[in-house]
C-alpha positions as semicolon CSV with decimal commas, in nm:
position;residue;x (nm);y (nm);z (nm)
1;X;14,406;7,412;6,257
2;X;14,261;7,732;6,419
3;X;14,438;7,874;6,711
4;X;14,191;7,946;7,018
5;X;14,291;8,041;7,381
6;X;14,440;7,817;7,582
7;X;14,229;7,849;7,913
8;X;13,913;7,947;7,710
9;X;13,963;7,629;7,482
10;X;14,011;7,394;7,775
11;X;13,707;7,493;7,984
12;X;13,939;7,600;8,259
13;X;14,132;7,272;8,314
14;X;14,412;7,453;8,535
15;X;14,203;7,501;8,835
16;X;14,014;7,191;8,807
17;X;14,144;6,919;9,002
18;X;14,098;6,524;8,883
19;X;14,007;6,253;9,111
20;X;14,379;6,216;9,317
21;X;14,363;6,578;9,372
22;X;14,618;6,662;9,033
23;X;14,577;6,993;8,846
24;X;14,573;6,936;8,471
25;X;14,882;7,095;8,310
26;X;14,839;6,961;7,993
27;X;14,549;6,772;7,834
28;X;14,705;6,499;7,653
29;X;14,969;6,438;7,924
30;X;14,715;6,155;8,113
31;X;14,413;6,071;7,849
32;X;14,263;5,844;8,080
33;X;14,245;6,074;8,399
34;X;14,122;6,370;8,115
35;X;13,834;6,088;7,960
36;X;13,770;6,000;8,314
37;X;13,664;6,370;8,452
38;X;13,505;6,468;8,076
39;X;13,267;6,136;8,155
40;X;13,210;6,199;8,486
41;X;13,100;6,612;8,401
42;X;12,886;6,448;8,084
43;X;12,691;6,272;8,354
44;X;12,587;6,575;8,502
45;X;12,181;6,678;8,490
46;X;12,129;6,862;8,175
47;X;12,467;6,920;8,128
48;X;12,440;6,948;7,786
49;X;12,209;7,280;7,858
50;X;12,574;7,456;8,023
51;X;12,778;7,687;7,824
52;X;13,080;7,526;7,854
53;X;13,008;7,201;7,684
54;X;13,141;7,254;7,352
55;X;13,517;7,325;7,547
56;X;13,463;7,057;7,763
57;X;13,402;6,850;7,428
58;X;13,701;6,971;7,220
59;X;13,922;6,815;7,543
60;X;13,730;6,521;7,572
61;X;13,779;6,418;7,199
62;X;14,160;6,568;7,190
63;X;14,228;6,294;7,474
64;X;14,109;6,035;7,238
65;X;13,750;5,996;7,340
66;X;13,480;5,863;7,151
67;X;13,120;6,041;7,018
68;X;12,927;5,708;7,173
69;X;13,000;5,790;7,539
70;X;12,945;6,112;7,504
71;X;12,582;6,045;7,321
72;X;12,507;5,810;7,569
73;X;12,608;6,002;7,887
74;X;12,458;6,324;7,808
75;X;12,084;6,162;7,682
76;X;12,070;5,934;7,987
77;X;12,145;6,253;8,222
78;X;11,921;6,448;8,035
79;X;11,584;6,475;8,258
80;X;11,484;6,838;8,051
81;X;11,392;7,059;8,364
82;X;11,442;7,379;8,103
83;X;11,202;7,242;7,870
84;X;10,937;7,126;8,117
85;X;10,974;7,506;8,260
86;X;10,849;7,590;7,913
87;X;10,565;7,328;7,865
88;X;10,431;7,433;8,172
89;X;10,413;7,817;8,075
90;X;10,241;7,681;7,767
91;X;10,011;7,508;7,947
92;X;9,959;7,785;8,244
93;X;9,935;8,006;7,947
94;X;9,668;7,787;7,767
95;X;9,453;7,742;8,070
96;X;9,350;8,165;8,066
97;X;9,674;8,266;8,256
98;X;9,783;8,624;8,135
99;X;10,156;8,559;7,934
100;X;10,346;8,849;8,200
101;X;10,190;8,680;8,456
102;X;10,357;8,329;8,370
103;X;10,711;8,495;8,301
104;X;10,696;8,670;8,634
105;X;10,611;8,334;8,816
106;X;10,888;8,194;8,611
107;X;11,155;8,469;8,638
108;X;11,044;8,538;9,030
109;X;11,140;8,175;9,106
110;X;11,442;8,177;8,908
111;X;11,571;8,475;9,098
112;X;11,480;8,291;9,433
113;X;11,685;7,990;9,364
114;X;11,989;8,191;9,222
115;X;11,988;8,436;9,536
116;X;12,009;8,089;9,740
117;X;12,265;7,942;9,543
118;X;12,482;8,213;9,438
119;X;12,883;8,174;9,493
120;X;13,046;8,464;9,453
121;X;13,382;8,240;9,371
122;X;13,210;8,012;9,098
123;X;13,088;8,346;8,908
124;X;13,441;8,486;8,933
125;X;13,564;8,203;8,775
126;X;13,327;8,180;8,532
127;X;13,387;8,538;8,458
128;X;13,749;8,529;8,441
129;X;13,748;8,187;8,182
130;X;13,493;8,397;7,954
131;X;13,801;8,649;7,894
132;X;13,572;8,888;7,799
133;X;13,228;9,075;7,875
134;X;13,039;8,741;7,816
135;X;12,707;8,780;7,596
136;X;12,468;8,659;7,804
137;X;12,567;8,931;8,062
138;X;12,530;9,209;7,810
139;X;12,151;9,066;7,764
140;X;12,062;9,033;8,089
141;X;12,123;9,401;8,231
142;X;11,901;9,514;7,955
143;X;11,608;9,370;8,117
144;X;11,458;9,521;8,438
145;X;11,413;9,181;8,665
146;X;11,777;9,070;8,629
147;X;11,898;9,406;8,693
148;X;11,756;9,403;9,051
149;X;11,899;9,079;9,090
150;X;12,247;9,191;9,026
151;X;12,140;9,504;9,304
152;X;12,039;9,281;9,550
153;X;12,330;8,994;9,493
154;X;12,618;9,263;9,483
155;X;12,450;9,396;9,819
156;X;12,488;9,099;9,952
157;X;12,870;9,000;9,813
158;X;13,019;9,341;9,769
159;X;13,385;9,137;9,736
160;X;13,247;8,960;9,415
161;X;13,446;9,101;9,098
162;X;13,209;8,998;8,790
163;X;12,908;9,168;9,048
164;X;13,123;9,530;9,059
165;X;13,193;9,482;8,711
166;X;12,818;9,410;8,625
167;X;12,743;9,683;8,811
168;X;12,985;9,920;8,641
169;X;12,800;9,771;8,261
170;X;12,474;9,876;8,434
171;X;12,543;10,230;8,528
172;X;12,749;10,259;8,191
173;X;12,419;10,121;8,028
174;X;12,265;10,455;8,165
175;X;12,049;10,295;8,425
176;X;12,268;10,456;8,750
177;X;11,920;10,587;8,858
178;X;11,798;10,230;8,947
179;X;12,099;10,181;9,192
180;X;11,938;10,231;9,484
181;X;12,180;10,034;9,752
182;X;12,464;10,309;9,824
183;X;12,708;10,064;9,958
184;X;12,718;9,880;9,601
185;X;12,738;10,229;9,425
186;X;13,032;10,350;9,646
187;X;13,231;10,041;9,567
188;X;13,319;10,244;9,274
189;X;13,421;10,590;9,206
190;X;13,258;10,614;8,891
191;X;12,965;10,409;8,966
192;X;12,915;10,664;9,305
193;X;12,988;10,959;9,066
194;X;12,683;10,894;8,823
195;X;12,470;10,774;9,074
196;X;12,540;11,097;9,343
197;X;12,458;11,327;9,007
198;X;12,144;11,164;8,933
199;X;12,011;11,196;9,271
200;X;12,148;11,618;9,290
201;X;11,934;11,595;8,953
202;X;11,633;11,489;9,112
203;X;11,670;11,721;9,389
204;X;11,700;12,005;9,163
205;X;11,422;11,878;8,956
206;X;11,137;11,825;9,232
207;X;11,111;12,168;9,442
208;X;10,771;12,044;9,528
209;X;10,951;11,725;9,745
210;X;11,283;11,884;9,798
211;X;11,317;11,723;10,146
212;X;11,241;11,370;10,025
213;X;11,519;11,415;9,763
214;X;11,739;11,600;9,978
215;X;11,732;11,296;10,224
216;X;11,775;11,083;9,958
217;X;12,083;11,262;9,855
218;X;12,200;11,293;10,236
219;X;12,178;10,914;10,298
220;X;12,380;10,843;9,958
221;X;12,686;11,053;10,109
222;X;12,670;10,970;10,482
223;X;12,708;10,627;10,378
224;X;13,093;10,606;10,475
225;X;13,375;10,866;10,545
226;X;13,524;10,882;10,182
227;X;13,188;10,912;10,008
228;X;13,107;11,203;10,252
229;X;13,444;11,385;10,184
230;X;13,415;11,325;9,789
231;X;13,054;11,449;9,804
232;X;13,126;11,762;10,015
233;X;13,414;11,876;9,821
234;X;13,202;11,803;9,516
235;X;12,946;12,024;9,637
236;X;13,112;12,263;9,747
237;X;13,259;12,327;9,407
238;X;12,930;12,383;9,255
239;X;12,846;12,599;9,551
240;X;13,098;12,826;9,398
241;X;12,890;12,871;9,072
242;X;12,702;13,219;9,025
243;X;12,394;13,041;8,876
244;X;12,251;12,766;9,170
245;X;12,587;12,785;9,395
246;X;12,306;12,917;9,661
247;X;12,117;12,593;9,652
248;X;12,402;12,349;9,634
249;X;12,517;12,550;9,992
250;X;12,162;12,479;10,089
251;X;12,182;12,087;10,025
252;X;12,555;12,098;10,147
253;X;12,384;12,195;10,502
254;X;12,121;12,028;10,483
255;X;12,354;11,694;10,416
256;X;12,543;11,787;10,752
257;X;12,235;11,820;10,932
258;X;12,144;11,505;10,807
259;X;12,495;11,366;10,910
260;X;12,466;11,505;11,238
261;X;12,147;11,373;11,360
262;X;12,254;11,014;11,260
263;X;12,554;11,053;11,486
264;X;12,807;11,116;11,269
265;X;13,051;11,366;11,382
266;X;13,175;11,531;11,049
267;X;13,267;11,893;11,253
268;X;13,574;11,864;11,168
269;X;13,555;11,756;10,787
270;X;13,278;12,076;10,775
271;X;13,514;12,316;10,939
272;X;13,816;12,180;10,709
273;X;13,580;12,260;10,414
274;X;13,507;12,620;10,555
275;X;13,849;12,789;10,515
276;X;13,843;12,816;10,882
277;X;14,175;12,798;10,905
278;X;14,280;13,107;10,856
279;X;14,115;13,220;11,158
280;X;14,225;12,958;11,422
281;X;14,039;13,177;11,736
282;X;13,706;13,120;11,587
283;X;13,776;12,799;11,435
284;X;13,857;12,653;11,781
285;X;13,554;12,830;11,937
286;X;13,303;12,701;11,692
287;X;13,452;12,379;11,682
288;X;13,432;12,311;12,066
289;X;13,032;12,396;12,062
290;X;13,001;12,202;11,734
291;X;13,172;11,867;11,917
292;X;12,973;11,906;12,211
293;X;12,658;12,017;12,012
294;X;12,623;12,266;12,299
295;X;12,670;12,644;12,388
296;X;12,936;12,779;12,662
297;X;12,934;13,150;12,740
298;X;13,394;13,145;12,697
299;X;13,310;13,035;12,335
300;X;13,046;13,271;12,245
301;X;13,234;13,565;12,378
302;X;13,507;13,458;12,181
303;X;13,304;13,465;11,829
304;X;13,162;13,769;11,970
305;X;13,497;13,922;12,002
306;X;13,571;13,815;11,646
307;X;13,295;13,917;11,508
308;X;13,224;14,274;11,669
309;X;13,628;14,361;11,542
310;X;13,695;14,585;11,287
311;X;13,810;14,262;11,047
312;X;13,564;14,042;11,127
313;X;13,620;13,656;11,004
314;X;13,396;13,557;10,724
315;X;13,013;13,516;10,783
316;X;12,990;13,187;10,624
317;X;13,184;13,042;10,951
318;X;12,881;13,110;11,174
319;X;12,612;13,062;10,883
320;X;12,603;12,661;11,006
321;X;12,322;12,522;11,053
322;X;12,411;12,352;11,413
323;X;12,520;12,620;11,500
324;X;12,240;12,867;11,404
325;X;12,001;12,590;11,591
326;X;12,170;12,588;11,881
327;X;12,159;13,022;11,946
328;X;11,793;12,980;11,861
329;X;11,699;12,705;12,073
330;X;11,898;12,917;12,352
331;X;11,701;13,217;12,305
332;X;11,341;13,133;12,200
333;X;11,270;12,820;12,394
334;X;11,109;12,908;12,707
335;X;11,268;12,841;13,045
336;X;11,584;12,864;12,883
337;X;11,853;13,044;13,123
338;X;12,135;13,202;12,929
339;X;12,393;13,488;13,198
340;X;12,242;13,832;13,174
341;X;12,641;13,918;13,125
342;X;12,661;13,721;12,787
343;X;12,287;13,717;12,648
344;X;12,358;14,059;12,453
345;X;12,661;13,833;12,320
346;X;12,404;13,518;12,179
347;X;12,164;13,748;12,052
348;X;12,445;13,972;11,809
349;X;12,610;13,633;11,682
350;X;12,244;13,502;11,591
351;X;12,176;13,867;11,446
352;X;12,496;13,896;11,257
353;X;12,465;13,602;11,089
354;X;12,125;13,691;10,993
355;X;12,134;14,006;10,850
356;X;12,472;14,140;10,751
357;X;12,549;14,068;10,422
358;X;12,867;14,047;10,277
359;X;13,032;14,044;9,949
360;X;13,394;13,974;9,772
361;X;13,631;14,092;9,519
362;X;13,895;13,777;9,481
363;X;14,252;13,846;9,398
364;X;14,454;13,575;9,230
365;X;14,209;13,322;9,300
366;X;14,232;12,972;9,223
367;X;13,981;12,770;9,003
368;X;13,823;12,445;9,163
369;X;13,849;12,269;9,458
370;X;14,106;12,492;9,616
371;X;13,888;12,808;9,582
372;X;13,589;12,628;9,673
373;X;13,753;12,542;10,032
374;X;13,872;12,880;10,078
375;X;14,256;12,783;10,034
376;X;14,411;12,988;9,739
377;X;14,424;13,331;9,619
378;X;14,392;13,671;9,825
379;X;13,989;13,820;9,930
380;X;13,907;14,156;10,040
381;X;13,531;14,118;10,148
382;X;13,314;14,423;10,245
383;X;13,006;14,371;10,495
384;X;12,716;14,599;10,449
385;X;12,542;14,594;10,832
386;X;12,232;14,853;10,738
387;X;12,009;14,564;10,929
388;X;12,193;14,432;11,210
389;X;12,099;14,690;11,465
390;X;11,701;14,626;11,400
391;X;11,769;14,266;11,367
392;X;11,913;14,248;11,695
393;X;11,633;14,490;11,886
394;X;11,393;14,257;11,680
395;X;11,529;13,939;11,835
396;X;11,587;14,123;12,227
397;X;11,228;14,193;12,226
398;X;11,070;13,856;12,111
399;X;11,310;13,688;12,359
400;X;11,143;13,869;12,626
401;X;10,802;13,732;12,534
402;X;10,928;13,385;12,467
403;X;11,171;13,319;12,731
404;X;10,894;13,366;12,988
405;X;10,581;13,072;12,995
406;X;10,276;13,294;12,913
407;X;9,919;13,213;12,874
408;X;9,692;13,319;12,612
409;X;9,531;13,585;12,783
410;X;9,881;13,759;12,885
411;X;10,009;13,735;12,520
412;X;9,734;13,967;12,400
413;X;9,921;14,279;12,514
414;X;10,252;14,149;12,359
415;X;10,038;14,090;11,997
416;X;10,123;14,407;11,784
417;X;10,532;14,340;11,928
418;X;10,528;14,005;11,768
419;X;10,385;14,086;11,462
420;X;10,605;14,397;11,389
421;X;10,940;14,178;11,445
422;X;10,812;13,896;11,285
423;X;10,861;14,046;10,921
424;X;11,228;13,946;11,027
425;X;11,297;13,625;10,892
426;X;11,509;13,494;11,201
427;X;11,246;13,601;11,449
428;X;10,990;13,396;11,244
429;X;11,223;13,104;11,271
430;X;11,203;13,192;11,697
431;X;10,866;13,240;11,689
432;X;10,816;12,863;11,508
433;X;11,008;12,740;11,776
434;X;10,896;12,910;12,085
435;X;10,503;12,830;11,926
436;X;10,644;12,448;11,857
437;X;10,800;12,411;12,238
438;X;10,499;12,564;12,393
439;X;10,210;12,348;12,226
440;X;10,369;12,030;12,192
441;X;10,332;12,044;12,613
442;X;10,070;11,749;12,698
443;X;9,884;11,984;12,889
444;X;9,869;12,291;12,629
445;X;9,548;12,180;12,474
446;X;9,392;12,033;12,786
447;X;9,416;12,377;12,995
448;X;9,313;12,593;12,608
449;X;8,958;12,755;12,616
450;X;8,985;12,938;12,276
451;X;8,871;12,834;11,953
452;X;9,185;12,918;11,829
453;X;9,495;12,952;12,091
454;X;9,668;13,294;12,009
455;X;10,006;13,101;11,955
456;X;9,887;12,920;11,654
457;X;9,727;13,240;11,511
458;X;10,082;13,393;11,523
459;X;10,186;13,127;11,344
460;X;9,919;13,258;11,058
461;X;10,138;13,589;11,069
462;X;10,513;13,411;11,003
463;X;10,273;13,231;10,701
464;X;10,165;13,567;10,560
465;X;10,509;13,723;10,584
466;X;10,750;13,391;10,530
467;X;10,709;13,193;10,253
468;X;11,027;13,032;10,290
469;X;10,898;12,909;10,640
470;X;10,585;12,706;10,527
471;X;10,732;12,389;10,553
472;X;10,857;12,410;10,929
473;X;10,470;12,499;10,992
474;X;10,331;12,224;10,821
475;X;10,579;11,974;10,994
476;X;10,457;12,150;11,282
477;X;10,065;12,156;11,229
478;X;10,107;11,784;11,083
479;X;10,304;11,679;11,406
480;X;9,977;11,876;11,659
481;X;9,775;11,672;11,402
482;X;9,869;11,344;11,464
483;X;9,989;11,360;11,844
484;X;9,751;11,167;12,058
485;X;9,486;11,378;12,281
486;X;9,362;11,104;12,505
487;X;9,287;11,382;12,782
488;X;9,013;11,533;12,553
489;X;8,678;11,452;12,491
490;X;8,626;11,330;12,126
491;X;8,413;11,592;12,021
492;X;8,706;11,828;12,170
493;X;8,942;11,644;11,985
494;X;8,736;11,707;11,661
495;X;8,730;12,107;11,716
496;X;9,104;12,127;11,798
497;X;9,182;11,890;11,470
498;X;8,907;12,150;11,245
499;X;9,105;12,439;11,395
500;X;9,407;12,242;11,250
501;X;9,281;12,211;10,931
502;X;9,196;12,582;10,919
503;X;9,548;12,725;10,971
504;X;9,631;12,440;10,706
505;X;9,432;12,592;10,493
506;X;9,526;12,906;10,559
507;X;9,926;12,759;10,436
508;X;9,694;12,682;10,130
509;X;9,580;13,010;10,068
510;X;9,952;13,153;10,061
511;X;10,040;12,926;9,826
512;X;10,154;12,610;10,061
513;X;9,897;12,422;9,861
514;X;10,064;12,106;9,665
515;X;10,211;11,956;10,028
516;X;9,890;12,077;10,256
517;X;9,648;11,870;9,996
518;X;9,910;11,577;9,963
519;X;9,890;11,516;10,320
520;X;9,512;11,546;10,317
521;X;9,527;11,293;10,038
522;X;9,753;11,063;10,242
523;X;9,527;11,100;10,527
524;X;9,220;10,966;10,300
525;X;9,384;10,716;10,149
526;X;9,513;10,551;10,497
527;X;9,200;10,551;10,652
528;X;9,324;10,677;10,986
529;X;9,149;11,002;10,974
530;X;8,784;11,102;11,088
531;X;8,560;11,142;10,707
532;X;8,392;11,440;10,891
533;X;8,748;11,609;10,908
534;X;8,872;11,474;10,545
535;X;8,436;11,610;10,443
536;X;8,563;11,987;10,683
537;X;8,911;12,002;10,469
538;X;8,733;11,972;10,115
539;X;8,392;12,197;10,172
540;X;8,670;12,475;10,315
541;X;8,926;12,441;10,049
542;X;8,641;12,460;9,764
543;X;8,477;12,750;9,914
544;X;8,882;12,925;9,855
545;X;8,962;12,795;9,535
546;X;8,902;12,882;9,245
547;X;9,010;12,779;8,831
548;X;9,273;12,770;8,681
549;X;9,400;12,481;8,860
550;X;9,729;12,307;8,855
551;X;9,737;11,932;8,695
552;X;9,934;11,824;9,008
553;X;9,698;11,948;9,283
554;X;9,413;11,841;9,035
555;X;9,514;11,499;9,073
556;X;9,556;11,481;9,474
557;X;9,243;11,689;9,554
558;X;8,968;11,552;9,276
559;X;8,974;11,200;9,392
560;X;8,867;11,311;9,746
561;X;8,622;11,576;9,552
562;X;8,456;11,239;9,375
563;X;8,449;11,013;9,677
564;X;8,075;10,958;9,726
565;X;8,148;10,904;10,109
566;X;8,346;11,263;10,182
567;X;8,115;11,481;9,932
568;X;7,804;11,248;9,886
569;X;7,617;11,475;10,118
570;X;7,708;11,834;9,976
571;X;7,622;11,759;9,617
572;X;7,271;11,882;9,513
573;X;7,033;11,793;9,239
574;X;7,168;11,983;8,929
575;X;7,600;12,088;8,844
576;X;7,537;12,434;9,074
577;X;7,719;12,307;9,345
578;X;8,063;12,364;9,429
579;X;8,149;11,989;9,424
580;X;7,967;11,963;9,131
581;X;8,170;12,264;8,940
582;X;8,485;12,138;9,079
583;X;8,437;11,807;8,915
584;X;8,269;11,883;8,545
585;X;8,563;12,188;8,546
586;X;8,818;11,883;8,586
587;X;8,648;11,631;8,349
588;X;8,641;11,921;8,128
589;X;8,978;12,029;8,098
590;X;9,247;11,740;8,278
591;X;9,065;11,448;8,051
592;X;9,424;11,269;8,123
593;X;9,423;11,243;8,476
């Protein structure tokens, strides 16, 4: 007789109890209390549809049962919901209904009724009597709809073993990119692995929506304290590489940031990272403001201190981003009072991390993790400071203009200033701020009598000379955009949003164009924005244009281009228009789109 698995053979019969509350240890030990709960499973609706009929059937007829009862018990019970299921997609299917339709009415209510009935401890159970990776399992990740089922269920019962395990088949199956839900990725080390690399992927991938995949990537590692810590040490590894080890830095700030403004305090875990520890003085100094997310002239003169010494501590220790905000926001935001005694002291930290650059020649250094933290192996580092002195004149003199609430009209004398420091980058960064703090007042537009107000045209001036600064101005311009002017008339409110538009499309014209026309395209497709603005924003950006264009902003900008509503009025009789042009140039030559 062939030899089969106890537990598999038996359909479980350990663990399930008879009538009087007994445990079956062996079959054949009580044939009538075995024949007894066999009949009484048989009786079950559609029983004979479950998997584990055949075992149950093997103990019913080793305990002496006979095929009769059986026949008779599972036909009565049998009331064919499965089948009618089917008859009715025939019939649904007959009557003109499109076939995906029926199977996602079918497979939509299927996954209703399993996410109400799920128990987690029946599926472990199941799973653990299959002994195996059961088959039906195996088929079911490889289709799309019971995928997100398993996402959603193991969301919901992260405890449940044959969900992690399902989950780990899934991400082994090579779909880790559909795992959306971090806390059922980071149940896993390898599950979180394959999942965090896919998302670096995609940030690396999509320059043109780096900050919607850099958030993406930020949320997946602030999700708990060990999936932070694995992630930073990660990237801080790859930061180490001579090809890209400048952008993972980038997206290792940019994940702190992140961390920071959801109230996480991972100061600590950033300065552990740092190799701060070798200089406890400005460790503790940096740490303190970091904590407190504030400034405090005892600290600052101790950095300063460090960092005006013949052996300065490494730049990278001021190079955060908290901290960097927080000097800025001290010197460029108007009103702000720093002591005349320590001001020099603000503006050469914010200058020094700026400007100097700095390079090193590692002795005996360590490979991975160790290096990457700054904990193995001797450095001699040389610091070339060529720029500091005009960086920090640079910043003295715009913090002069900025720290003091000026008009437009008392500006004009401080014009040619600003523009020759702005061809710093970290003045540019001031001047976004100071511009940003000043118009965002309720009363800034209210109280404006130019067509353009002289702090938005400096703005144009940081978008000729800073590329690398066009998407804090577009936040910027998008936020002015947007913010409600109740205090204007509406035909003021129209100017101010055209004059909008134009330093928009003057981002455009120095090659901010894929984001400036995909928020125009937002703007059209949600309706909230006046046509005569969306009709402004096209005539001006055709009028600048010109062939060959990219198939990216050929999609976002021709369906506006086409829209009978926005350009009905500026077409003429023959193609010699520039809508016209636009749109036979496009049909000509993007035939996909």
């Amino acid at each position: 007789m062939e030899e089969y698995d106890d537990e598999a053979a038996w359909g479980g019969r350990k663990t399930q109890p008879n009538e009087d509350g007994e445990g079956h240890e062996e079959p054949l030990e009580n044939p009538k209390e075995v024949l007894k709960e066999c009949l009484s499973t048989f009786s079950s609706t559609d029983y004979i549809m479950e998997p584990t009929i055949f075992a149950l059937l093997k103990r019913y007829f080793q305990a002496g049962g006979t095929p009769e009862q059986v026949i008779n018990q599972v036909s009565v019970n049998y009331t064919a919901v499965a089948q009618m299921a089917n008859l009715l997609a025939e019939w649904l299917i007959l009557a003109g209904v499109r076939v995906t339709d029926v199977q996602a009415m079918v497979e939509n209510h299927l996954k209703d009724m399993i996410l109400k009935t799920f128990d987690p401890k029946k599926a472990d159970k199941i799973f653990t009597e299959e002994g195996d990776t059961p088959g039906w399992l195996t088929e079911m990740i490889e289709h799309h709809t019971w995928r997100s089922l398993i996402y959603r269920l193991a969301e919901e019962y992260p405890d449940c073993l044959m969900l992690n395990f399902t989950i780990k088949l899934i991400s082994d199956a090579g779909f880790q990119s559909e795992i959306t839900s971090i806390s059922t990725a980071a149940q896993q080390i390898e599950v979180f692995s394959r999942v965090l690399k896919t998302a670096i992927a995609k940030f690396l991938s999509h320059p043109e929506d780096w900050q919607g995949a850099m958030e993406e990537v930020a949320k997946m590692v602030c999700h708990g304290q060990h999936t932070y810590v694995y992630s930073q040490v990660l990237i801080q590894v790859l930061s180490q590489e001579p090809k890209g080890g400048f952008i993972m830095k980038r997206l290792s700030q940019e994940i702190t940031k992140y961390a920071l403004k959801n109230n996480h305090n991972v100061t600590p875990i950033t300065m552990a990272l740092n190799g701060s520890s070798r200089h406890p003085q400005a460790c503790e100094a940096l740490t303190s403001m970091l904590s407190r997310n504030t400034l405090n002239p005892a600290d600052i003169t101790v950095l300063y201190r460090n960092y005006s010494s013949p052996e300065p501590p490494p730049i990278d220790l001021i190079r955060n981003p908290q901290f960097l905000d927080l000097l800025v926001d001290s010197l460029f935001k108007v009103g702000v009072k720093i002591n005349q005694e320590h001001k020099s002291k603000y503006i050469y930290l914010l200058a020094y991390a700026a400007s100097v650059c700095e390079t090193s020649s590692k002795k005996g250094q360590g490979k991975g993790a160790a290096s990457a933290v700054g904990i193995a192996g001797s450095t001699h580092r040389h610091t070339n400071k060529d720029e500091l002195k005009a960086t920090i004149s640079a910043i003295e003199k715009v913090h002069e203009i900025c720290n003091v609430s000026r008009g437009s009209s008392e500006l004009v004398a401080d014009i040619s200033t600003l523009y020759n420091c702005i061809r710093f980058p970290v003045v540019g960064v001031g001047v976004i701020r100071w511009v940003e703090n000043t118009v965002t007042e309720p009363s800034y537009f209210k109280l404006c009598t130019e067509s353009c107000p002289l702090h938005l045209a400096v703005l144009d001036e940081v978008v000729c000379v800073h590329a690398s600064l066009h998407d804090q101005i577009l936040r910027l311009l998008i936020k002015l955009f947007e913010s409600k002017q109740d205090e204007l008339e509406i035909l003021v409110q129209l100017e101010m949003k055209k004059m909008l538009l134009d330093r928009m499309i003057n981002l455009l014209a120095f090659g901010c164009v894929v984001p400036v026309v995909k928020y125009i395209s937002q703007c059209c497709v949600r309706g909230d924005t006046d046509i005569s603005l969306i009709r402004y924003f096209v005539t001006e950006v055709l009028e600048t244009i010109t062939h060959p264009y990219s198939a990216e902003f050929v999609q976002l900008f021709l369906p506006m281009v086409e829209n009978e509503e926005i350009t009905g009025s500026m077409r003429g009789e023959g193609d010699n228009d520039p809508v016209s042009e636009f749109i036979v140039h496009c049909k000509a030559h993007y035939t996909t789109l």
